[in-house]
C-alpha positions in Angstrom: -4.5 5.1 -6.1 -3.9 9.4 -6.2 -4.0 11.4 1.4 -0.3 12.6 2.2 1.6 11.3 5.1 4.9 13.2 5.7 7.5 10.6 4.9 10.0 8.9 7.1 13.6 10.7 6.2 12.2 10.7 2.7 9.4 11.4 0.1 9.3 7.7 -1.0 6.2 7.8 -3.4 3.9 5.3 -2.0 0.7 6.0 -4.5 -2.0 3.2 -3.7 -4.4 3.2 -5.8 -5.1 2.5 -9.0 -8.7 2.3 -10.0 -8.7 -1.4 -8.8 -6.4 -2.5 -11.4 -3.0 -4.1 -10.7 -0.4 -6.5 -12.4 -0.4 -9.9 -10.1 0.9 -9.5 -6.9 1.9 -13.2 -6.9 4.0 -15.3 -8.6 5.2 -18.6 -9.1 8.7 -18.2 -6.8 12.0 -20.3 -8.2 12.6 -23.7 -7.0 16.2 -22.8 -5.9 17.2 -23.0 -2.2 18.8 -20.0 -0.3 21.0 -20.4 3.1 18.8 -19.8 6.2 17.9 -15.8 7.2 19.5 -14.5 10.6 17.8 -15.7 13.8 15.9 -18.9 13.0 12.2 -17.6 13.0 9.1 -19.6 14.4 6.1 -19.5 12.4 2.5 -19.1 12.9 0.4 -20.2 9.8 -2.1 -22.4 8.8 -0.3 -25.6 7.6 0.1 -25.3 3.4 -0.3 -28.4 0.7 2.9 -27.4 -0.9 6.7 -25.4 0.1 8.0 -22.8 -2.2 11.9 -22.6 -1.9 14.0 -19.3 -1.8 16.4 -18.4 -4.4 19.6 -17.8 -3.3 21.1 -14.7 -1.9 24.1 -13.0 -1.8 24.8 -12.7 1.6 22.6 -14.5 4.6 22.7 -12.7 8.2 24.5 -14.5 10.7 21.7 -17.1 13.0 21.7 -15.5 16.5 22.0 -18.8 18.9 20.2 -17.6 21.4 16.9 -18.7 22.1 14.1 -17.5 23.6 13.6 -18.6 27.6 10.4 -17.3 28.4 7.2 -14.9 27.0 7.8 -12.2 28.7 5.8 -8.4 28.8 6.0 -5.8 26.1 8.6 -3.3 27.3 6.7 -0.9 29.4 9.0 2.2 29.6 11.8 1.8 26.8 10.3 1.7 23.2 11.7 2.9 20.0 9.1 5.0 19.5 10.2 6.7 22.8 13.9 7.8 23.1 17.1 7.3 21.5 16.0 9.9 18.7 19.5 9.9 17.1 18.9 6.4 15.7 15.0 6.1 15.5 13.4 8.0 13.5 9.8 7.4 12.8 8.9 6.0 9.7 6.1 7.9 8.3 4.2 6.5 4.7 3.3 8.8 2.1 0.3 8.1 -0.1 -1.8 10.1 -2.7 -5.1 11.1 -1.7 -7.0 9.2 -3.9 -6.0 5.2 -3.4 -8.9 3.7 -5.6 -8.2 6.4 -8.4 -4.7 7.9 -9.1 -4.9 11.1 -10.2 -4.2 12.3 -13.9 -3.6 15.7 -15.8 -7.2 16.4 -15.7 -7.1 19.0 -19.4 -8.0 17.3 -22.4 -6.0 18.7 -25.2 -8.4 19.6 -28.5 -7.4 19.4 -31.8 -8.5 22.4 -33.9 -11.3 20.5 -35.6 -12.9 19.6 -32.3 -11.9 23.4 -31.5 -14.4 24.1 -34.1 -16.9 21.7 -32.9 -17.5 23.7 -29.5 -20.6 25.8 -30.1 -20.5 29.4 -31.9 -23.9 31.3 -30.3 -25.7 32.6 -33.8 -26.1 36.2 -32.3 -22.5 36.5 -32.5 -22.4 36.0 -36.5 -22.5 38.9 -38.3 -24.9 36.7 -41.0 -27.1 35.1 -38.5 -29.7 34.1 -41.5 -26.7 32.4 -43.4 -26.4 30.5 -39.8 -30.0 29.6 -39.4 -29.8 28.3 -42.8 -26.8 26.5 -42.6 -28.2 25.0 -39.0 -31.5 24.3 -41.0 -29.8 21.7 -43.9 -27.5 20.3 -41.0 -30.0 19.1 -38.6 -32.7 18.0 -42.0 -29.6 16.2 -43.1 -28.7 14.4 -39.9 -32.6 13.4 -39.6 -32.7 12.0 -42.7 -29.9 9.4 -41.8 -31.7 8.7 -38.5 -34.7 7.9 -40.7 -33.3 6.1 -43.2 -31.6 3.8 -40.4 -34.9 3.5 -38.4 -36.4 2.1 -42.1 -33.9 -0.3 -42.4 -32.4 1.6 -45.8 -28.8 1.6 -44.1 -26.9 -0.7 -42.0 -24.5 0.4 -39.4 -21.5 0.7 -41.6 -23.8 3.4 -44.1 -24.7 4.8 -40.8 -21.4 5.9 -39.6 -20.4 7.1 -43.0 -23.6 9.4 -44.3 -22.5 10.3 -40.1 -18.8 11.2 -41.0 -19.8 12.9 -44.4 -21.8 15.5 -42.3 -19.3 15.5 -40.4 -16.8 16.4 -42.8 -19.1 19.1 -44.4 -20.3 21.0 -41.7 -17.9 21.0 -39.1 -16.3 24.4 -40.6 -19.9 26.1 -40.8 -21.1 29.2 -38.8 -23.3 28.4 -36.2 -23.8 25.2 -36.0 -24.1 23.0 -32.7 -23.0 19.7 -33.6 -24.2 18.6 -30.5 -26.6 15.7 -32.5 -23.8 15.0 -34.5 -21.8 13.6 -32.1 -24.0 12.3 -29.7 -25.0 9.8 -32.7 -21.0 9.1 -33.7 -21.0 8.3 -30.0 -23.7 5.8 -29.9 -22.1 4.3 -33.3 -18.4 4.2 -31.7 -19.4 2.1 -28.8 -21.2 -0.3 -31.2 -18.8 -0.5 -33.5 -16.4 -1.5 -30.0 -14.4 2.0 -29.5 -15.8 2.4 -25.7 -12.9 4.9 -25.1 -13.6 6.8 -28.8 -17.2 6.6 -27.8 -16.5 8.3 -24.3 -14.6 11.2 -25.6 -17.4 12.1 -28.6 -20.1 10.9 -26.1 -19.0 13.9 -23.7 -18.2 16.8 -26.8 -21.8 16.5 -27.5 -22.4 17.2 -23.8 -20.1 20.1 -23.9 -21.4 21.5 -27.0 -24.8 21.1 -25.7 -27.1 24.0 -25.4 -28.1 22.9 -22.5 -25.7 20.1 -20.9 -28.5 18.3 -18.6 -31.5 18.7 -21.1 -33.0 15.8 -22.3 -31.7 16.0 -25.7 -28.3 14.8 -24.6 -29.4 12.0 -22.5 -28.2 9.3 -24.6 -24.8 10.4 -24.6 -24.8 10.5 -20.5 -26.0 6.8 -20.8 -23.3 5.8 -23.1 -21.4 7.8 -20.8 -22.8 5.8 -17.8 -22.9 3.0 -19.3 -18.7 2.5 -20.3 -17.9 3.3 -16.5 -19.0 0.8 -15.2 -16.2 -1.6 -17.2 -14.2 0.9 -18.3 -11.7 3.8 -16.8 -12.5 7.0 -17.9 -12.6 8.8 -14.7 -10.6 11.6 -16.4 -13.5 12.4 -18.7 -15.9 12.4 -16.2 -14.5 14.8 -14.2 -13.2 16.9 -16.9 -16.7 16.9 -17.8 -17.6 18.0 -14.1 -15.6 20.6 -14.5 -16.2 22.2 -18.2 -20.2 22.1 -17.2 -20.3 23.2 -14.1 -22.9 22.6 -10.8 -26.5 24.5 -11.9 -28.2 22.9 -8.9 -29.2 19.9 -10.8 -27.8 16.9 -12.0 -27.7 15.2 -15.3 -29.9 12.0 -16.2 -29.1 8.5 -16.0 -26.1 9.8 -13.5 -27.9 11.1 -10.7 -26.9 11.5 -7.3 -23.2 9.5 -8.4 -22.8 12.5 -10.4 -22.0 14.7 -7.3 -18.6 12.0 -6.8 -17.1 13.4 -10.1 -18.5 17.3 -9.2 -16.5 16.2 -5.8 -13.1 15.5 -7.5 -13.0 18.6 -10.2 -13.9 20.8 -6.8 -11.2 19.0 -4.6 -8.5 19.7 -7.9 -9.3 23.0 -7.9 -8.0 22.5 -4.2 -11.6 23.4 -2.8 -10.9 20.6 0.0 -14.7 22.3 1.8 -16.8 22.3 -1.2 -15.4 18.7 -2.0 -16.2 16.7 1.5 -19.7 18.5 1.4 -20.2 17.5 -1.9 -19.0 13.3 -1.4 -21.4 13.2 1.4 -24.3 14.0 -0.8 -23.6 10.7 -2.3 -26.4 7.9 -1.0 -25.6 4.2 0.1 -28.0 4.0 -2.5 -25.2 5.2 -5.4 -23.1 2.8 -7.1 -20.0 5.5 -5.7 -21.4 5.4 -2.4 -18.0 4.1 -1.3 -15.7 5.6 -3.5 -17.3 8.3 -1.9 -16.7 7.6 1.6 -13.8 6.5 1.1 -12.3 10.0 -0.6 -14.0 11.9 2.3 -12.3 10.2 4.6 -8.9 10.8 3.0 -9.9 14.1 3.1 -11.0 14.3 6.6 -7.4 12.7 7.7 -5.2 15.3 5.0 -7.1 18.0 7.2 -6.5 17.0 11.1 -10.2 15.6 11.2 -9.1 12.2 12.8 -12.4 11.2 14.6 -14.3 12.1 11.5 -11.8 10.3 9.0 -11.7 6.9 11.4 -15.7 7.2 11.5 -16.0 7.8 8.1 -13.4 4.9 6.7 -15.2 2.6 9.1 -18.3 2.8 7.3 -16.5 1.2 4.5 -15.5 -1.8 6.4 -18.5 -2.2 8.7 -20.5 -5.0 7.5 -23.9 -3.4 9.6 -23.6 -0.4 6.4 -27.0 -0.4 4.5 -25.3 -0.4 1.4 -28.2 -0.5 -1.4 -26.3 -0.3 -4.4 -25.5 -3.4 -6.8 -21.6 -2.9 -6.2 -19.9 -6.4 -6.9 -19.2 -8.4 -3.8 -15.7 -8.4 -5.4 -15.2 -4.8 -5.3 -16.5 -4.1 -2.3 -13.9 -6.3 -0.8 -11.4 -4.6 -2.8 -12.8 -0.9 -1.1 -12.6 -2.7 2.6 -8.8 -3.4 1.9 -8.1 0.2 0.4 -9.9 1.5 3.6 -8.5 -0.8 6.3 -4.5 0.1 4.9 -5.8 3.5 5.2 -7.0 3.0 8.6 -3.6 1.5 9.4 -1.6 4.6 8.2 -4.1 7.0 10.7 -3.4 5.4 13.6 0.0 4.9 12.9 0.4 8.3 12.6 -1.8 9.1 16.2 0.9 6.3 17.3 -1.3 4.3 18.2 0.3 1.3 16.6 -1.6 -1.8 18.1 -4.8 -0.2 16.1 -2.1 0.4 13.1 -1.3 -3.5 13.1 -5.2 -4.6 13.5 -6.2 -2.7 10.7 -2.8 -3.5 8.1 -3.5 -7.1 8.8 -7.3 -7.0 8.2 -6.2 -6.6 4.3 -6.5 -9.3 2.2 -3.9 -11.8 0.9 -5.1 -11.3 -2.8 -4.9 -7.6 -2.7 -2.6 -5.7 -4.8 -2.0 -3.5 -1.6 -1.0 -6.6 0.5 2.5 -6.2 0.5 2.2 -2.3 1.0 0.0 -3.2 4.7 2.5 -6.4 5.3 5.8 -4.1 4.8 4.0 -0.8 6.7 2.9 -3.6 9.5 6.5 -3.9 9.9 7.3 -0.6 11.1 4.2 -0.5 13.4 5.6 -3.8 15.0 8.6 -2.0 15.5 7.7 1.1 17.2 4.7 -0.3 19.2 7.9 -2.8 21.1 7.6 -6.1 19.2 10.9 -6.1 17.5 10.6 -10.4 16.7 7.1 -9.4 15.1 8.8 -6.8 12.8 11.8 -8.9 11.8 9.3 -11.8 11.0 6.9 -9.1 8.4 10.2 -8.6 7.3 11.2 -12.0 6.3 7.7 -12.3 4.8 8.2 -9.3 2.6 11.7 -10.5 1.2 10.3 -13.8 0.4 10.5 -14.7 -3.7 6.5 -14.6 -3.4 6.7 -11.1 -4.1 9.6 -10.5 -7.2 11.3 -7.6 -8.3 10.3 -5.8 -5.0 13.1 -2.9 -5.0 12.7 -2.0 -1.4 16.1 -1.3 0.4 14.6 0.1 3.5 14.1 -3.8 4.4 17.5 -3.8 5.5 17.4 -0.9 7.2 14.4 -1.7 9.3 16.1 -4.8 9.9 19.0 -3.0 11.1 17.4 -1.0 13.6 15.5 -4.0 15.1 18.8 -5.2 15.5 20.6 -2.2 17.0 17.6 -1.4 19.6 18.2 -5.5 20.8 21.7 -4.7 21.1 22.3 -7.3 18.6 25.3 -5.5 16.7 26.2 -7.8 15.1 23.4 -8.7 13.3 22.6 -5.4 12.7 26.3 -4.7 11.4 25.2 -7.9 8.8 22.1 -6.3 8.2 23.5 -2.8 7.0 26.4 -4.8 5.1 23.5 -6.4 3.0 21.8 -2.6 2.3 25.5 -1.6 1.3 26.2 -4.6 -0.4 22.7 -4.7 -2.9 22.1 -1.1 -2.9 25.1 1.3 -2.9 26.0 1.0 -6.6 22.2 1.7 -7.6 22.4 4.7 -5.6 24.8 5.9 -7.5 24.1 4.4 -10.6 20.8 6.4 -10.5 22.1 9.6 -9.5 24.6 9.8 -12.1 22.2 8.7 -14.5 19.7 11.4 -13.9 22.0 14.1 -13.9 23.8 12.9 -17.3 20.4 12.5 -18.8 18.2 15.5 -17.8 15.4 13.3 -19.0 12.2 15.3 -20.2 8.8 13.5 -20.8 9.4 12.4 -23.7 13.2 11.3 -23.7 11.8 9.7 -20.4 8.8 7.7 -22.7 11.5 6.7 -24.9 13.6 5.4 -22.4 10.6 3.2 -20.6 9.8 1.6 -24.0 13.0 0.8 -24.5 12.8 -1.1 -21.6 10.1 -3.2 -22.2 11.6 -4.0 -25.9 13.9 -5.9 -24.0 16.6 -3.1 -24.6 20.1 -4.7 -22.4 21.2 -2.5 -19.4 24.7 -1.9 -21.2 22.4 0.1 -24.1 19.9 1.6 -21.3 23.1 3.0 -19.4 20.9 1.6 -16.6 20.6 -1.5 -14.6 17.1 -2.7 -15.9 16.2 -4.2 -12.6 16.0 -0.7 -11.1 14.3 0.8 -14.0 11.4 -2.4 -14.4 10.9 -1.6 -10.4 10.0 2.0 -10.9 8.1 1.1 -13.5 5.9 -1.3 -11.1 4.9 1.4 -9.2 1.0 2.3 -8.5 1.7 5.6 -10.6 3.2 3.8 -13.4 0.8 1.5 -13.8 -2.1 3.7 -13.8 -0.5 5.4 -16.6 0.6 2.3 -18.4 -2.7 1.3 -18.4 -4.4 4.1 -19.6 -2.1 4.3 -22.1 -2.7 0.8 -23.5 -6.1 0.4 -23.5 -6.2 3.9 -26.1 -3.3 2.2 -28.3 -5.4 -0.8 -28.4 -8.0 1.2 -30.0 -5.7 2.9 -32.2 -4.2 -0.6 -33.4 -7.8 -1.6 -33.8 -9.1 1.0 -36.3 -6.3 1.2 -38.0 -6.4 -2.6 -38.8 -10.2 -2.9 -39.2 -11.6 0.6 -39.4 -15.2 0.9 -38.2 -18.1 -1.5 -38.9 -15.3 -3.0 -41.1 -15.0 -0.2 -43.4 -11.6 2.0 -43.8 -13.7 5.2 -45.0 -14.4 8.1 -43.5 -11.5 7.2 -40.1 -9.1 9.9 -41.1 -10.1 12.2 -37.9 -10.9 9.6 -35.4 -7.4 8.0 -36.2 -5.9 11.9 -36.1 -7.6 11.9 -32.4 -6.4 8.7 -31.1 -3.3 9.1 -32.4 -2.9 12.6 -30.5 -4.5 11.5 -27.7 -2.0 8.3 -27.3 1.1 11.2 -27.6 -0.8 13.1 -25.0 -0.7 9.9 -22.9 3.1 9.1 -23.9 4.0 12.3 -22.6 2.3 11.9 -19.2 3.7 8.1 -18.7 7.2 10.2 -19.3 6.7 12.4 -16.7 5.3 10.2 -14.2 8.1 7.8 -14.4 11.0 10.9 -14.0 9.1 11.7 -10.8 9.1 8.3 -9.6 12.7 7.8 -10.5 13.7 10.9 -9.3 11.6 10.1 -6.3 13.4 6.8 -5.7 16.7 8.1 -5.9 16.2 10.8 -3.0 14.6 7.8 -1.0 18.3 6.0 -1.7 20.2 8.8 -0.5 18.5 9.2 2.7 18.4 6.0 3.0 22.1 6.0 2.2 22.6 8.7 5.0 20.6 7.2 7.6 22.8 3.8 7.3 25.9 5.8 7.7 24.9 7.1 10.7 23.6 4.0 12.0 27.0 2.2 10.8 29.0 5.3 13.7 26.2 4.5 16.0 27.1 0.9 15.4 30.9 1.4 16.1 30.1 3.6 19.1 27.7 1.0 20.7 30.1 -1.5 20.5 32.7 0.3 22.4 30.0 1.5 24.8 29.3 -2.6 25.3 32.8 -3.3 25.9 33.8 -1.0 28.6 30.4 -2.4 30.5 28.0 0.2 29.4 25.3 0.7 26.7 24.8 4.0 24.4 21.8 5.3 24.9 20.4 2.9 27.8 17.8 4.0 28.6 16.0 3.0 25.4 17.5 0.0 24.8 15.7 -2.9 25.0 16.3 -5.0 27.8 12.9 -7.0 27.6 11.0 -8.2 24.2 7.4 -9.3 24.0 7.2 -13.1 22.5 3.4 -12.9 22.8 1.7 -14.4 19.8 -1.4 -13.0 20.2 -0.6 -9.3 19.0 -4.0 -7.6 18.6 -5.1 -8.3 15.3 -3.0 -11.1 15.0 -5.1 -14.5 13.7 -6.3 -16.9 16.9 -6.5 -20.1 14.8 -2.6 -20.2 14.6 -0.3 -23.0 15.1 3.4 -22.2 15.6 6.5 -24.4 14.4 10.0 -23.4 13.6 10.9 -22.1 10.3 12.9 -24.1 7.8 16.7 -23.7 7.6 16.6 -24.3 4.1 15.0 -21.1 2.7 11.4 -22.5 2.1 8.7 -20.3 2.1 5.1 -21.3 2.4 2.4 -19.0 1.4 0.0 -19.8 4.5 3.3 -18.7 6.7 3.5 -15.2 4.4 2.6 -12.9 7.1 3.1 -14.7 10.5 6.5 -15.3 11.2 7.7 -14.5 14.4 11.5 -14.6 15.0 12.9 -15.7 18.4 15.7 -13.7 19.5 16.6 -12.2 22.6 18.0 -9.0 23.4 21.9 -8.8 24.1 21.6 -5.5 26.6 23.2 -5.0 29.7 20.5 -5.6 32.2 18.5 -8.7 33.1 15.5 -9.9 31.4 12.3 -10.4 33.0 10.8 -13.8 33.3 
């Protein structure tokens, strides 16, 4: 996003971040009714202009009859989070350590011309005057065309091909540092509209620099500075970081942001010290200021520093932070919601679940991490007592305003709220419904991986097959399954990156450069090696993720056959007058409204029976069921 939370009977891959990009969370949800959900929930929302209905399910839960007498207290002495450990079992999130920017294989592979293009010292020649020579003509040469173009004798398309002649001609000579060379094919690129070409000869000159912070390469770290601010090329950068090294100064134009990418090449190099010194040396002053703060953090929490990850992460989200740089209102929004979800999974994991719940629900509705906090949220609800709080999350996060959602441990959640309430059998509807929609994926994926033994590329092949529109019959895969892996924050990182370099690649090879076909034979040889290079990682990333979902179904699978015996076992337990595991049972559930965090200008009604959802209710449902232990309920 790419921070690492041990995972709840699994390692479900929950990587947040992205470098702010993300498909839309919303969408336009069918028309279609659906039968009501199990226990009739109230709603607190803000009234909306217009209902959205529900498309129709397979199975609805069963409507619990009872209704709610009283509020009554938050169970002081029997939570979930507290006993019972057979059945609960608590949920624990995982996420990357960067949220904001998913990691990537940070090498860049070189073709052997570029090879040739890193710099050959002339005291290692054996005929260093040949070299000088040679060195002599190439940088007269390369003036000359500067000149000319200065003078007004050539345009920019006579530019870029004296440019790719020299190119051309001296790229196998002795000693040459073509350094120049490509720092002016840079500055070409990105005005011909190759941002991402320019970016890759923009940092070879640096590389091939005699000196990579002298002046004589400062145009190429503006270019370079320049295309980050609308582009992603985070990969470069730090690749860049890492090839040149820390001399105790920084480059120009960069300046103090630069020690943010030094930060990332040390932290991959798994120098976790060197790294959090390093982010803090980055000013409010710095357009990466948060970025920054917000990786240090991460850092802080992945290393037991709690009090200084909380302290740091609340800089981000504290309005009173003198923040000096020009960083778009927009974004900075974006970097409070990334930091308040990541407050939400610290304190969830201290357990101190009320602060988990303020901070989940303190994320935005437009962000692309919304239904991550509202899902998470559900969980906290759960273990901090408020089981009608965590069934209502869960209605909102199995509403059509969020399609193609592939998230069985909904039902599971669901059943456990159900079991702890002594509700069995709701919950016994609840786990029918997981069986029901996902027993056959489970193992419709297993078998599927094991027959295919997908490597990267087989696994590219197989993604872009899907997209063609490719039917599940010729996948040998249900296509829902496969288009919700491929929805994941990892994924879409990688599409992305992917697309935006084939866009360039479609681009010159349709219009060239400056409109001219000549002289594109090795920027099309790069791009097209650089978009295999990017195939290949898309292919990799999506067998983790599908390999990753299909241990989450198992133990998701094994977790709801234990709950189904616990189930059976209550049951009997219930008839012969007692209760499995009482003393963690709940015998008393908060109806309070007013959960910390929860909003203040609220107005509660009953939820429709016909499967509407409105968007202002998304969020703050609150079903109204009552436990069904053995044991009296306080008033």
């Amino acid at each position: 996003m790419m921070w690492v939370m041990t995972r709840w009977l699994a390692k479900n891959s929950w990587l947040l971040a992205l470098w702010l990009m993300s498909e839309p969370l919303l969408a336009q949800a069918p028309k279609k009714a659906s039968p009501a959900p199990a226990a009739k929930p109230a709603v607190t929302a803000k009234p909306a202009a217009a209902k959205v209905k529900a498309p129709a399910k397979k199975a609805a839960l069963a409507a619990p009859k009872a209704k709610a007498k009283k509020a009554v207290a938050a169970p002081k002495k029997a939570s979930p989070a507290a006993a019972a450990k057979p059945v609960v079992v608590k949920r624990q999130f995982e996420a990357k350590k960067t949220e904001i920017i998913p990691k990537a294989p940070l090498e860049t592979k070189l073709t052997k011309q570029q090879q040739m293009l890193q710099s050959t010292p002339p005291e290692k020649v054996s005929d260093k005057k040949r070299a000088e020579e040679n060195n002599e003509r190439f940088l007269k040469a390369l003036a000359s065309v500067k000149n000319r173009y200065k003078g007004g004798e050539l345009n920019n398309r006579d530019v870029w091909n004296n440019l790719a002649k020299l190119f051309d001609l001296f790229s196998d000579g002795v000693g040459l540092n073509p350094s120049e060379l490509l720092q002016a094919q840079a500055q070409m690129l990105y005005e011909a509209g190759f941002p991402f070409l320019s970016a890759k000869y923009a940092s070879w000159s640096i590389l091939t620099a005699r000196d990579p912070y002298a002046y004589d390469v400062e145009a190429s770290w503006r270019l370079l500075n320049n295309i980050a601010r609308k582009r992603q090329i985070h990969d470069i950068l730090i690749h860049l970081a890492r090839n040149i090294g820390y001399q105790g100064k920084l480059p120009p134009i960069f300046g103090d942001d630069w020690y943010y990418f030094i930060a990332e090449a040390m932290e991959r190099l798994g120098k976790d010290e060197e790294a959090r010194a390093t982010y803090a040396k980055v000013g409010p002053d710095q357009r990466y200021y948060l970025a920054a703060r917000y990786q240090l953090g991460v850092s802080y929490y992945l290393n037991g520093m709690y009090e200084k990850s909380v302290a740091t992460l609340k800089e981000i989200t504290d309005p009173k932070t003198p923040i000096k740089s020009d960083i778009p209102g927009m974004r900075k929004r974006q970097y409070e919601d990334y930091a308040y979800s990541a407050l939400g999974r610290v304190f969830y994991e201290k357990e101190n679940y009320l602060a988990s719940i303020n901070n989940y629900r303190k994320v935005s509705r437009t962000s692309p991490i919304f239904y991550d906090a509202l899902f998470e949220q559900s969980w906290a609800f759960f273990l901090a007592g408020y089981p009608n709080h965590s069934l209502g999350a869960l209605h909102s996060a199995d509403s059509p305003f969020f399609p193609g959602r592939f998230n069985p441990e909904i039902s599971i959640l669901r059943t456990m709220n159900y079991y702890w309430m002594c509700r069995y059998d709701d919950a016994r509807t609840a786990l029918a419904e997981f069986i029901e929609q996902y027993a056959d994926p489970i193992t419709e994926l297993g078998r599927f991986l094991d027959r295919k033994n997908l490597k990267s590329d087989t696994a590219y092949q197989l993604f872009e097959n899907l997209i063609t529109g490719v039917s599940s019959e010729s996948l040998g895969i249900s296509r829902d399954l496969l288009e919700s892996v491929s929805r994941s924050d990892r994924m879409k990182y990688a599409r992305d990156r992917l697309a935006t370099v084939v866009k360039e690649r479609d681009q010159l090879d349709a219009k060239g450069i400056f409109g001219s076909k000549q002289h594109i034979s090795f920027p099309q040889k790069m791009l097209a090696e650089w978009v295999d290079e990017l195939q290949q990682d898309l292919g990799s990333v999506y067998i983790v993720e599908l390999e990753a979902l299909r241990d989450q179904f198992r133990d998701l699978r094994s977790q709801a056959d234990f709950l189904y015996i616990e189930l059976l076992m209550s049951e009997k337990e219930q008839v012969m007058g007692r209760e499995l595991h009482a003393a963690a049972k709940m015998d008393k559930v908060s109806q309070k409204l007013k959960v910390k965090g929860w909003g203040q200008a609220s107005v509660p009604w009953r939820g429709s029976t016909l499967g509407e959802y409105w968007w202002d209710e998304i969020g703050f449902y609150i079903y109204q069921v009552e436990p069904r232990c053995k044991g009296e309920v306080e008033e």
